[in-house]
N, CA, C and O atoms as a DFTB+ gen file, in Angstrom:
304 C
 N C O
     1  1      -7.140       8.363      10.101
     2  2      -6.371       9.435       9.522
     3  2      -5.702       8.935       8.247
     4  3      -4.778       8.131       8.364
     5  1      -6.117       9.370       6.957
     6  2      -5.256       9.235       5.866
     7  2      -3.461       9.310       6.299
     8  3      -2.777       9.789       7.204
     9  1      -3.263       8.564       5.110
    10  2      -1.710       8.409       4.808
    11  2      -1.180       8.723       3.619
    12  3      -2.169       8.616       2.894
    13  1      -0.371       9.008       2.990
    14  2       0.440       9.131       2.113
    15  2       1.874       8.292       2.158
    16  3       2.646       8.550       3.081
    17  1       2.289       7.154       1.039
    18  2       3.598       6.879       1.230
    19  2       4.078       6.978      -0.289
    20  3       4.287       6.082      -1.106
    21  1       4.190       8.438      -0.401
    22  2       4.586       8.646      -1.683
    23  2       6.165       8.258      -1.986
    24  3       6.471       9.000      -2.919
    25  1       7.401       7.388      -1.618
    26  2       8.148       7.414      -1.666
    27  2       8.694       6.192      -1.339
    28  3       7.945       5.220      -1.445
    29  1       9.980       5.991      -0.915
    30  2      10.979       4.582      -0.759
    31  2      11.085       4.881       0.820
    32  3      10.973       4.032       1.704
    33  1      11.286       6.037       0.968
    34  2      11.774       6.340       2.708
    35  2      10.090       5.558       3.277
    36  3       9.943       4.485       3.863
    37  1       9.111       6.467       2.879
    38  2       8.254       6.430       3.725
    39  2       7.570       4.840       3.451
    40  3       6.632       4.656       4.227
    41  1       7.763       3.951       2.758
    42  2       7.783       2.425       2.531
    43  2       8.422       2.163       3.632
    44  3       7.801       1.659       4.568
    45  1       9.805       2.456       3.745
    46  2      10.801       1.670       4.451
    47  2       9.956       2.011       6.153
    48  3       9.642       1.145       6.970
    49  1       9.826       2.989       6.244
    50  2       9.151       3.427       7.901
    51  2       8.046       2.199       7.988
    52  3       8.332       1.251       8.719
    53  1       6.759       2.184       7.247
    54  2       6.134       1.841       7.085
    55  2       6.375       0.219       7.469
    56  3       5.493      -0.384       8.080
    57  1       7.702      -0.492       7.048
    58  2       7.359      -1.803       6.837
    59  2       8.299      -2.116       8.083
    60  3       8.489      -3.286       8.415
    61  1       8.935      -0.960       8.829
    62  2       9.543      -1.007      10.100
    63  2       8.466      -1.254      10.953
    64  3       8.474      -2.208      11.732
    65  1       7.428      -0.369      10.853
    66  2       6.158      -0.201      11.928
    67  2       5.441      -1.670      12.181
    68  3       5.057      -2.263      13.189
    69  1       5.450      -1.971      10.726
    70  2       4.671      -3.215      10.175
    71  2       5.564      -4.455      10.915
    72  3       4.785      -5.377      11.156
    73  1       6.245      -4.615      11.132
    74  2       7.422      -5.687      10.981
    75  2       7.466      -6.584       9.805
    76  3       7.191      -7.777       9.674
    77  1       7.946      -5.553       8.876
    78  2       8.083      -6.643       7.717
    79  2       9.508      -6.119       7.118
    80  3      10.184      -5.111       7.325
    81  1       9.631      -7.080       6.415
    82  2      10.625      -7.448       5.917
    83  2      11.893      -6.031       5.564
    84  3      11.420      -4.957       5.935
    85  1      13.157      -5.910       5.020
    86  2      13.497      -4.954       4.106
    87  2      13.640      -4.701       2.756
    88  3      13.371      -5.758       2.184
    89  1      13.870      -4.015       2.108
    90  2      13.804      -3.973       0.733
    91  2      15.158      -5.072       0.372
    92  3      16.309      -4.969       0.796
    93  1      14.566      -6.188      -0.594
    94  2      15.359      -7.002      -1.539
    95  2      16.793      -6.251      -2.181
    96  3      16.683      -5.036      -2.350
    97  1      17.835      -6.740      -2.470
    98  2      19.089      -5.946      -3.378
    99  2      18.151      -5.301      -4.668
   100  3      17.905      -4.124      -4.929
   101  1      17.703      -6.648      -5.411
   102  2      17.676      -6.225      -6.688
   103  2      15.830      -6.122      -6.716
   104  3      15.268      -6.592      -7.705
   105  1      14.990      -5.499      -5.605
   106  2      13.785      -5.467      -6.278
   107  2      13.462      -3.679      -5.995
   108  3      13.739      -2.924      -5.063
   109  1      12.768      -3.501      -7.273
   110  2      12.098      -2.176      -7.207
   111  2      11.305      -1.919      -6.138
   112  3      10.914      -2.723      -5.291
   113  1      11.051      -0.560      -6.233
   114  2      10.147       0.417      -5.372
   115  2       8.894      -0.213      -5.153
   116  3       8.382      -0.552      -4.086
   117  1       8.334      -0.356      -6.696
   118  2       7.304      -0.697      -7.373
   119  2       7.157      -2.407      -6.444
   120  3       6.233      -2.710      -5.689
   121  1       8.078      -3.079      -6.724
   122  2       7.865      -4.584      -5.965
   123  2       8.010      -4.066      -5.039
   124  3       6.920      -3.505      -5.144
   125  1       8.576      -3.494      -3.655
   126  2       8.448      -3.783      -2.500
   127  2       7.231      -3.364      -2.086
   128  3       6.520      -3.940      -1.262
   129  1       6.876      -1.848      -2.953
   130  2       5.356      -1.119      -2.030
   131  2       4.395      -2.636      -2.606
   132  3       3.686      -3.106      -1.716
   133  1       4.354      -3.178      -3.602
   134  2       3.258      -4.154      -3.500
   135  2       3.164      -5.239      -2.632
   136  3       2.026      -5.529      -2.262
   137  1       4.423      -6.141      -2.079
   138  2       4.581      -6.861      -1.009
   139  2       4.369      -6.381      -0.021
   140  3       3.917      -7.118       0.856
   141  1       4.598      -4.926       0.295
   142  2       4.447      -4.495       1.345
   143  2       2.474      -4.059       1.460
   144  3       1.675      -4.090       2.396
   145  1       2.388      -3.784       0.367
   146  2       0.782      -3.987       0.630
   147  2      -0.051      -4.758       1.277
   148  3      -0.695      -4.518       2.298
   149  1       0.025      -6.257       0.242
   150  2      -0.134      -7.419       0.499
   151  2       0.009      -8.032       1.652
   152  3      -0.811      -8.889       1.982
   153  1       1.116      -7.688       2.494
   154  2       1.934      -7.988       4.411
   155  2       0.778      -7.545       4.379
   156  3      -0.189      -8.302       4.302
   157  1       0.611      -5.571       4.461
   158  2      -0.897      -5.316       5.564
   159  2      -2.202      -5.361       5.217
   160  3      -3.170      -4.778       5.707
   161  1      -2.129      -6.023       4.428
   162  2      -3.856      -6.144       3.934
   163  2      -4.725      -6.945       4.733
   164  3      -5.879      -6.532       4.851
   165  1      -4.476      -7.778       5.184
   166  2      -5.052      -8.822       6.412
   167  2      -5.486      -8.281       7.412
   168  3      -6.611      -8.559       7.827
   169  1      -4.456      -7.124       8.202
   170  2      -4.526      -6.397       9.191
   171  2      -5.624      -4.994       9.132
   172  3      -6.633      -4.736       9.788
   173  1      -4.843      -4.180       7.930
   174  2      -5.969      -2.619       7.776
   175  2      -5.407      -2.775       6.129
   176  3      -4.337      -2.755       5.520
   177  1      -7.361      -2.998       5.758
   178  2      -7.081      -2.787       4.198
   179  2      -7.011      -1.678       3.286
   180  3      -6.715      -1.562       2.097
   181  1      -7.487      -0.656       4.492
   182  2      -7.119       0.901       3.864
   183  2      -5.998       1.636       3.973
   184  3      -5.893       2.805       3.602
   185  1      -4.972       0.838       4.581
   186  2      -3.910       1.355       4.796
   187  2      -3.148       0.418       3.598
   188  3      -2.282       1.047       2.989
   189  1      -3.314      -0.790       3.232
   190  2      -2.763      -1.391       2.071
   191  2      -2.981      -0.888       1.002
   192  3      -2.131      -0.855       0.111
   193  1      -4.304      -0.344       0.875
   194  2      -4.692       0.632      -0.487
   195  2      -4.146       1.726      -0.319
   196  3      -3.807       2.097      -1.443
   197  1      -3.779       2.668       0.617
   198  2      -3.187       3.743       1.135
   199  2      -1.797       3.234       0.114
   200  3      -1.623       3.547      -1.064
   201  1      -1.046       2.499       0.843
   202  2       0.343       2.031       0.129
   203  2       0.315       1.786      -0.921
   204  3       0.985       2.566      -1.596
   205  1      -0.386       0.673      -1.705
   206  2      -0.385       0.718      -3.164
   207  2      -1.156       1.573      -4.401
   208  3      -1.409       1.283      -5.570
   209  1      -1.426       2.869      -3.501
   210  2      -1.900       4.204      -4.520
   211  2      -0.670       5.574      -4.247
   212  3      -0.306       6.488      -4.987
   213  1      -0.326       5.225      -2.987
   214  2       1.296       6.521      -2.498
   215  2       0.097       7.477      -1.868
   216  3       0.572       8.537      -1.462
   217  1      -0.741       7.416      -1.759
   218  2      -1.884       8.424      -1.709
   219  2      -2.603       8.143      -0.384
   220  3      -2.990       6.975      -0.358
   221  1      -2.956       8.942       0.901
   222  2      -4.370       8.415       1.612
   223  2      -5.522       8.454       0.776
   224  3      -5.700       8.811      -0.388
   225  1      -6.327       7.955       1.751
   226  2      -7.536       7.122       1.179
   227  2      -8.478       8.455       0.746
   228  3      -9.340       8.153      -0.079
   229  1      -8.473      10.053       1.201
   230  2      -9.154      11.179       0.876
   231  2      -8.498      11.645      -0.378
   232  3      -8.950      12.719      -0.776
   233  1      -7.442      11.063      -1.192
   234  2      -7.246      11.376      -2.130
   235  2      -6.979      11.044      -3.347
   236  3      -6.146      11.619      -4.048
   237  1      -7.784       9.929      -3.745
   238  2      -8.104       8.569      -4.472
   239  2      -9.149       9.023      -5.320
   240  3     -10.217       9.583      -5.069
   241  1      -8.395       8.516      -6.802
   242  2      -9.441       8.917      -7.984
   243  2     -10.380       7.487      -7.945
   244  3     -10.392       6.465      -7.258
   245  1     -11.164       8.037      -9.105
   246  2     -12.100       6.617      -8.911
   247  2     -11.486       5.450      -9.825
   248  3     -12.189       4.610     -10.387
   249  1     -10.513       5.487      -9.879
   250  2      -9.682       4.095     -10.761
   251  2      -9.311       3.804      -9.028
   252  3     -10.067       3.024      -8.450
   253  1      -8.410       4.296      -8.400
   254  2      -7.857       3.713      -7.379
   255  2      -9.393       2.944      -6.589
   256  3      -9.592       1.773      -6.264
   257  1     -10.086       3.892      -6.503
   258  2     -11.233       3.507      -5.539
   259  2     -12.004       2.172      -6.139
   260  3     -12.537       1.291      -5.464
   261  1     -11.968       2.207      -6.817
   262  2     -12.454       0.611      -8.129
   263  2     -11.959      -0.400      -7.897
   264  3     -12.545      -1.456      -7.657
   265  1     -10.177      -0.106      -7.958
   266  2      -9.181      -1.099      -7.649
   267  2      -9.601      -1.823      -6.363
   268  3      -9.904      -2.974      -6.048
   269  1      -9.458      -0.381      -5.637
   270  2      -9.664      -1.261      -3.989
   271  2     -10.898      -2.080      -3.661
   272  3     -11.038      -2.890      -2.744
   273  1     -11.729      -1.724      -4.558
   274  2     -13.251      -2.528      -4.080
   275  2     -13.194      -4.015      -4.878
   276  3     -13.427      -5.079      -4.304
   277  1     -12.839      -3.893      -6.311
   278  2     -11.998      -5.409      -6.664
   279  2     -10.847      -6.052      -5.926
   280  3     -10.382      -7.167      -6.161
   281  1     -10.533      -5.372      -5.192
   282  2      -9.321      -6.621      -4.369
   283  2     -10.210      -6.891      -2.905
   284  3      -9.898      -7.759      -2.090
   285  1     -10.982      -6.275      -2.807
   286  2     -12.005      -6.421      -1.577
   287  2     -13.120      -7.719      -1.911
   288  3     -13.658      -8.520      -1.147
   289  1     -13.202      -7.548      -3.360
   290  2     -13.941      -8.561      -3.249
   291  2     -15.508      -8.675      -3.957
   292  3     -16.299      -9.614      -4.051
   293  1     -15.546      -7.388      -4.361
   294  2     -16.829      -6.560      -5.186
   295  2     -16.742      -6.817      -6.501
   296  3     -15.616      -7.172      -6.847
   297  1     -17.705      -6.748      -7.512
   298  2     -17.320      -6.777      -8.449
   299  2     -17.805      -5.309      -9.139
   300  3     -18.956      -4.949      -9.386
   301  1     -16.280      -4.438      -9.410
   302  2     -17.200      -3.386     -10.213
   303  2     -16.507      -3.181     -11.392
   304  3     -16.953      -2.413     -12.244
């Protein structure tokens, strides 16, 4: 089932579920959703791409979809 974590709340749920960490004093949105990527990428890598686009995976342009296949490991 796609996800969406278009936001700071739905990060913060997210990295509750995850057991990871909380958001830093002084780091952005922007830095935590990427650490917080990075935590679940090991585990489900479509849910890390899920997080670092704010978007589920059914609603991904083809830049996002590119991205994800270069951090996978493809070369496109």
């Amino acid at each position: 089932m796609p996800m969406d974590f278009p936001d700071l709340e739905s990060l913060k749920r997210c990295a509750e579920v995850h057991k990871f960490r909380q958001l830093n004093e002084n780091e952005t949105e922007e830095e935590f959703r990427e650490a917080l990527a990075d935590h679940v990428q090991p585990r489900d890598f479509v849910e890390s791409e899920e997080i670092r686009n704010k978007v589920g995976w059914d609603k991904w342009d083809d830049e996002q979809k590119k991205g994800g296949l270069r951090r996978a490991g493809f070369n496109v």
